[in-house]
C-alpha positions in Angstrom: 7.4 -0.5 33.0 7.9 2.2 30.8 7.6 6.3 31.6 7.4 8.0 28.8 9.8 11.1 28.9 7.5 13.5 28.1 4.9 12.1 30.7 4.9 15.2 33.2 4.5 17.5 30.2 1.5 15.2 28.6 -0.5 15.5 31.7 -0.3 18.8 32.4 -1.3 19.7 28.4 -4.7 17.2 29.0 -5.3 19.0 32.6 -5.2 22.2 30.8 -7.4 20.9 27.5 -10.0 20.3 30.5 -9.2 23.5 31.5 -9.7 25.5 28.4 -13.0 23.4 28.1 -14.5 24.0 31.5 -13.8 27.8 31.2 -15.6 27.7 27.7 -18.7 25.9 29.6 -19.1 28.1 32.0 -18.3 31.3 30.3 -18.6 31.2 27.0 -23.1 32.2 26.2 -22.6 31.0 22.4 -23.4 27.4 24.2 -26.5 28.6 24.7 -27.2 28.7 20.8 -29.9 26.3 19.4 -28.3 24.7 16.2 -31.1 24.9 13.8 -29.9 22.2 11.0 -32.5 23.0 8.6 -31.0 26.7 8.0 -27.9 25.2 7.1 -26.6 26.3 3.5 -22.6 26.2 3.5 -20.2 24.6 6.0 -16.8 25.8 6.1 -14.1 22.9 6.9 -11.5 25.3 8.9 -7.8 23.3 9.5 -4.2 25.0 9.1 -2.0 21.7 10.2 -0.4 19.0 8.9 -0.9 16.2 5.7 -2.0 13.9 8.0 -3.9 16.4 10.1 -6.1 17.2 7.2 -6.4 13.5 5.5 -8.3 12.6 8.9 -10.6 15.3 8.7 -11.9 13.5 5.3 -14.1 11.1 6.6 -16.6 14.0 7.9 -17.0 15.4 4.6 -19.2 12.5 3.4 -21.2 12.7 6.7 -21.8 16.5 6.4 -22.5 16.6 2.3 -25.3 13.8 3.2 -26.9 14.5 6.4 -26.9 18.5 5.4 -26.7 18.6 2.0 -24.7 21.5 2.3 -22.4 23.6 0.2 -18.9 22.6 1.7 -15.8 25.3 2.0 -12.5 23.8 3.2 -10.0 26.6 4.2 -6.7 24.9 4.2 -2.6 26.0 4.6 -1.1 26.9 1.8 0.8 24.0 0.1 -2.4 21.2 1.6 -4.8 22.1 -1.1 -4.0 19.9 -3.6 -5.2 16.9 -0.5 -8.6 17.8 -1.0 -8.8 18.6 -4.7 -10.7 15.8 -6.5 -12.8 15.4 -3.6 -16.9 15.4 -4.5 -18.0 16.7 -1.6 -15.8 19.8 -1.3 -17.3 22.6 -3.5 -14.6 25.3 -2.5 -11.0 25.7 -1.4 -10.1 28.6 0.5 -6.0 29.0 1.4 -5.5 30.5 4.7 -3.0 33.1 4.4 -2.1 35.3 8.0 -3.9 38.0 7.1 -6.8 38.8 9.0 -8.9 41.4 7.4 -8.5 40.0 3.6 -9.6 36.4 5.1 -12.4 37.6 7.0 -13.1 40.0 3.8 -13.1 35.8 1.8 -15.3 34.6 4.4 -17.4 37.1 4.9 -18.2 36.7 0.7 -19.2 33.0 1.4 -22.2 33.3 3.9 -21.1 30.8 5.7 -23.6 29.4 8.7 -21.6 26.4 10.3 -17.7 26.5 10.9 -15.8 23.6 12.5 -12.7 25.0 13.6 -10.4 22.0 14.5 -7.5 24.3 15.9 -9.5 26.0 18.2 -7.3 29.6 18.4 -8.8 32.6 19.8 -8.2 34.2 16.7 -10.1 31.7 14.5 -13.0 31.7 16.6 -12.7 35.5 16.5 -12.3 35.3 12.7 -15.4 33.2 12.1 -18.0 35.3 14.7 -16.8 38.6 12.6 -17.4 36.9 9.6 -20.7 36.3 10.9 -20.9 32.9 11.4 -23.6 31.9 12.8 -22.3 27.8 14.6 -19.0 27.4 15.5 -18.1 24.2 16.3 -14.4 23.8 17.6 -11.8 21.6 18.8 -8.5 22.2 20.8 -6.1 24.5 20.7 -3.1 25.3 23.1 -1.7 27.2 26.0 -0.1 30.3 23.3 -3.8 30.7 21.1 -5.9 30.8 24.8 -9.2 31.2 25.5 -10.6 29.1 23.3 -13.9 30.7 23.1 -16.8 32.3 21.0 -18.0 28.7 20.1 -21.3 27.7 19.9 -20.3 23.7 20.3 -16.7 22.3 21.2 -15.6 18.6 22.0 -14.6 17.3 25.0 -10.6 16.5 25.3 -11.2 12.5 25.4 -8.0 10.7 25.0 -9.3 9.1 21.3 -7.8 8.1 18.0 -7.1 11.2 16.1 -10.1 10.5 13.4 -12.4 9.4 16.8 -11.8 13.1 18.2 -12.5 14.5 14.4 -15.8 12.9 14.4 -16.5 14.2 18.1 -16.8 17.5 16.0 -19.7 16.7 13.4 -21.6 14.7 16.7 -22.0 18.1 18.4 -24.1 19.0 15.4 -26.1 15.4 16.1 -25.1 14.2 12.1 -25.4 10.8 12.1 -22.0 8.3 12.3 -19.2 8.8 9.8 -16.8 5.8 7.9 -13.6 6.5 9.4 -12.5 6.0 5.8 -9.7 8.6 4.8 -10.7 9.9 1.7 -8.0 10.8 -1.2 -8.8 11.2 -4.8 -6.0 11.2 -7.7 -6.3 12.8 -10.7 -5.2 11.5 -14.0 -2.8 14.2 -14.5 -1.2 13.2 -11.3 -0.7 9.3 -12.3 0.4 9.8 -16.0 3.1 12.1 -14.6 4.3 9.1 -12.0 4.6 7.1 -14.7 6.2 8.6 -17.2 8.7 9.4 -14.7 8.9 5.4 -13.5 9.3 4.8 -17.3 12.0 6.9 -17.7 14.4 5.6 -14.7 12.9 2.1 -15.8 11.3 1.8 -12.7 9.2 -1.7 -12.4 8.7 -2.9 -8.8 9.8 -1.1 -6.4 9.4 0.1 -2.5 9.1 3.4 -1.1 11.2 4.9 2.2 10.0 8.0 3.6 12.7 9.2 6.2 11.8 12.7 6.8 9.7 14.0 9.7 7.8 16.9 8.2 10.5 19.3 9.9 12.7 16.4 10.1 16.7 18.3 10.0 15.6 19.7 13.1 14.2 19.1 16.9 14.2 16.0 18.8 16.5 13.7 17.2 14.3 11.0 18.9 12.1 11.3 15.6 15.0 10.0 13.1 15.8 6.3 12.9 19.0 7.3 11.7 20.8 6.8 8.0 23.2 4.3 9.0 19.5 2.3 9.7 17.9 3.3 6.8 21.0 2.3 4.4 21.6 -1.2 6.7 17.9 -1.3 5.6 18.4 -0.7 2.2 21.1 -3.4 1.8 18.7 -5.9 3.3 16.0 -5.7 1.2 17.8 -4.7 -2.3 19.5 -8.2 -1.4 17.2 -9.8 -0.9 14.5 -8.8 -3.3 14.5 -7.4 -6.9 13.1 -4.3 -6.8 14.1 -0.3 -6.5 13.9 1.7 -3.7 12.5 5.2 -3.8 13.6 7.6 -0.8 10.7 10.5 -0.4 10.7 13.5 1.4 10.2 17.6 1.0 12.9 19.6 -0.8 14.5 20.8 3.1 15.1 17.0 3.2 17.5 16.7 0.9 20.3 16.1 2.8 18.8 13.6 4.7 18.3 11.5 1.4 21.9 12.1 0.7 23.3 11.0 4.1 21.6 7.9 3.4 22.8 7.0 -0.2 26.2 8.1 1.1 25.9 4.8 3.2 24.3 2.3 0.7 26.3 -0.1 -0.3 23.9 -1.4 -3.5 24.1 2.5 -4.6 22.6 1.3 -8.1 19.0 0.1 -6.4 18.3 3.4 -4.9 17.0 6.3 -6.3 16.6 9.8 -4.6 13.5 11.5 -4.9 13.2 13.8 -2.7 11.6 17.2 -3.9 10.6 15.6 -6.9 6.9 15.1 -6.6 3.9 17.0 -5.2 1.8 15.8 -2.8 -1.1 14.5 -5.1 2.1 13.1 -6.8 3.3 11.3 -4.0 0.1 9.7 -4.0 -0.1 8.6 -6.9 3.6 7.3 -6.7 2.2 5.4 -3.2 -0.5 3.7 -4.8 2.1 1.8 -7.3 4.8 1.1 -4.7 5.0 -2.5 -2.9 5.4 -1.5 0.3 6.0 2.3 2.2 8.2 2.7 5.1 7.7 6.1 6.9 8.3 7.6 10.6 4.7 8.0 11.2 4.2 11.3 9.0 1.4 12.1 6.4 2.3 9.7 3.9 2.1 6.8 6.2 -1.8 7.8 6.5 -1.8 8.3 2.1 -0.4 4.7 2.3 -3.1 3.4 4.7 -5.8 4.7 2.6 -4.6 4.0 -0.7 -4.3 0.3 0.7 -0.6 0.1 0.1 1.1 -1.7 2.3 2.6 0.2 5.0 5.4 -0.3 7.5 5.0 2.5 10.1 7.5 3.4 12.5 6.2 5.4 16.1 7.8 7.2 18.7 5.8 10.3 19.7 2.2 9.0 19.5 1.0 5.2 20.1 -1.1 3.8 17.1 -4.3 4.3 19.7 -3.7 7.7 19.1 -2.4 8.6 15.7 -1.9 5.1 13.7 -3.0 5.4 10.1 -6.7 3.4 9.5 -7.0 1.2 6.4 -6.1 -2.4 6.1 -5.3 -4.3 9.2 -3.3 -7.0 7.3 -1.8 -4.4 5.4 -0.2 -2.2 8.5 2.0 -3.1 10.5 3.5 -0.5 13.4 6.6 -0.3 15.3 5.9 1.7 18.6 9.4 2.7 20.6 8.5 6.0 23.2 11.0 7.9 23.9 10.6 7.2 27.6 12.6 5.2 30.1 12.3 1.9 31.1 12.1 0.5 34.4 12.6 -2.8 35.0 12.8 -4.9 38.5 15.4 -4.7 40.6 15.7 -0.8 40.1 17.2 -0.5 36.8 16.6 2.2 34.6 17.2 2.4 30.7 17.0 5.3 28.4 15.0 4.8 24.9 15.8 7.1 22.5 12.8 6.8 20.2 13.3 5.1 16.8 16.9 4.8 17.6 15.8 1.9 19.8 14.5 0.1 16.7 16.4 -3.1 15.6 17.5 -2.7 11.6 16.1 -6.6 11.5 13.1 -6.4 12.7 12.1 -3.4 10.3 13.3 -5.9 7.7 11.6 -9.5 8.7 8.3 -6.8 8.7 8.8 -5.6 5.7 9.5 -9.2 4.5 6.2 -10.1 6.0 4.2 -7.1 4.3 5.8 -8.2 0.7 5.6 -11.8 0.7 2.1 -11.9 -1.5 3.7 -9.1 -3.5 7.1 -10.0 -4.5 9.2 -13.2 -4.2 12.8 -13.4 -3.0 15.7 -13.2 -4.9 16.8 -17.2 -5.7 20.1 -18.0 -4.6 21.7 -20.6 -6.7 23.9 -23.1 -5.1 27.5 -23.6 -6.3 
């Protein structure tokens, strides 16, 4: 049996989504709102988080372009942009910047009628009814941003997939069913650029390694499989394959990269990339790689739906919850909790997240993700 470590705090965050919901119910009179479709003109698409927190928003786009046919505004944190740009059904990008009255001055500009508000702060809510919008559809927000109210709609805190609790939002407006298809589009600027630069480090076939966390040099260490793993990794597959590796990651990563290469021993099949490329870049460097191998961060979901084969390696959320959608046969996760494990007689184990993760069996499933891509390196007999 295993008790995740985090358990007591997990269940007291859902009691308290419930909570923030119930005091919204009763409370809150926008509820009592009739949302009149047909007056409908301009939607505004209202998320400040994460890569991956905004690449699972994009399968509600489509649904809201059709059913509407609606002008679509999608105000996004600074740095996230270029995730949406390409994209047909998003007419405008807004970049949220934390100042209230020259944001509220943007929105106010747009005439917005329908927000949905997937973070749903007090002082986003706030922001929208100021700006005089009119539906206000939000999601969840936490203990510091409470109340969570001046919303005309919100979704109830079901324990779902991340892109099943997304499309919660667009169903309090009744639009009809979504494709929880993550939607990325890559400009030709973007893939001339990757390779040019593969050209240049004569890059053929090659896999990429993603190491980083987001904020990944600090917090719970749980969230690093370590960079003695990732170079006993390295070894594995550069010795047994011909191809390149590419590590990934954010400039503040750096020195993650380098801890790593400090421990490869086949130093010439590794190449550090980390800073180099933009996030539309990084796409486009996804889509030509053989195989991606990431802790569960944003490009793990780019991998997924660019329908490169991914490798993805879990310790904070289960794949019910957060596991990147595209191609079953092309996915494979590794789920170790950071919990402890209680086994029969009374024996208890600490698991330290990805630590607990065997260097072989990230290999023999990597080997199983590559096999229709690459062949093995042939040993010849003496």
């Amino acid at each position: 049996m295993l008790i995740r470590k985090d358990f007591l705090k997990r269940k007291a965050k859902r009691l308290f989504l419930i909570f923030d919901y119930m005091l919204w119910f009763i409370l809150d009179p926008s509820k009592f709102k009739i949302i009149k479709k047909e007056k409908i003109k301009t939607v505004l698409f209202f998320h400040t988080g994460a890569m991956g927190e905004i690449l699972v928003t994009t399968p509600l786009l489509a649904a809201v372009k059709r059913d509407l046919k609606t002008r679509i505004i999608y105000l996004v944190g600074k740095g996230k942009e270029s995730i949406l740009e390409g994209n047909p059904n998003v007419d405008k990008i807004i970049i949220y910047e934390d100042n209230f009255d020259i944001l509220l001055e943007k929105l106010r500009k747009e005439n917005i009628d329908l927000a949905f508000v997937f973070r749903a702060y007090f002082k986003f809510s706030y922001l929208c009814w100021k700006a005089g919008i009119k539906y206000r559809v939000g999601g969840f927000g936490g203990l510091k941003r409470f109340p969570s109210i001046l919303f005309t709609r919100r979704r109830f805190p079901y324990n779902k997939h991340s892109i099943e609790c997304n499309l919660d939002m667009i169903r309090q407006v009744s639009l009809n069913e979504a494709d929880p298809k993550i939607e990325i589009y890559i400009k030709k600027e973007y893939t001339k650029k990757v390779e040019n630069k593969l050209r240049s480090l004569n890059i053929r076939d090659f896999i990429i390694i993603h190491p980083g966390f987001g904020q990944a040099t600090s917090g719970d260490t749980s969230k690093k499989w370590g960079a003695k793993n990732y170079a006993n990794l390295i070894d594995k597959i550069t010795n047994t394959y011909n191809l390149k590796v590419i590590l990934t990651g954010i400039k503040e990563e750096g020195e993650i990269s380098k801890e790593i290469i400090q421990q490869v021993v086949n130093k010439g099949k590794v190449i550090d990339a980390t800073g180099m490329f933009n996030i539309m870049e990084l796409a486009a460097l996804i889509k030509k790689a053989k195989l991606v191998i990431a802790p569960d961060t944003g490009p793990s979901h780019l991998a997924a739906s660019l329908k490169t084969p991914l490798l993805n390696l879990m310790c904070l959320f289960g794949p019910e919850e957060w596991g990147p959608v595209g191609d079953k046969n092309k996915i494979i996760n590794i789920y170790s909790p950071y919990a402890y494990k209680i086994s029969f007689p009374f024996k208890v184990k600490e698991l330290d997240g990805l630590k607990e993760i065997a260097v072989q069996d990230v290999f023999e499933s990597a080997a199983l993700l590559l096999r229709h891509s690459i062949k093995p390196i042939k040993i010849k007999k003496p």
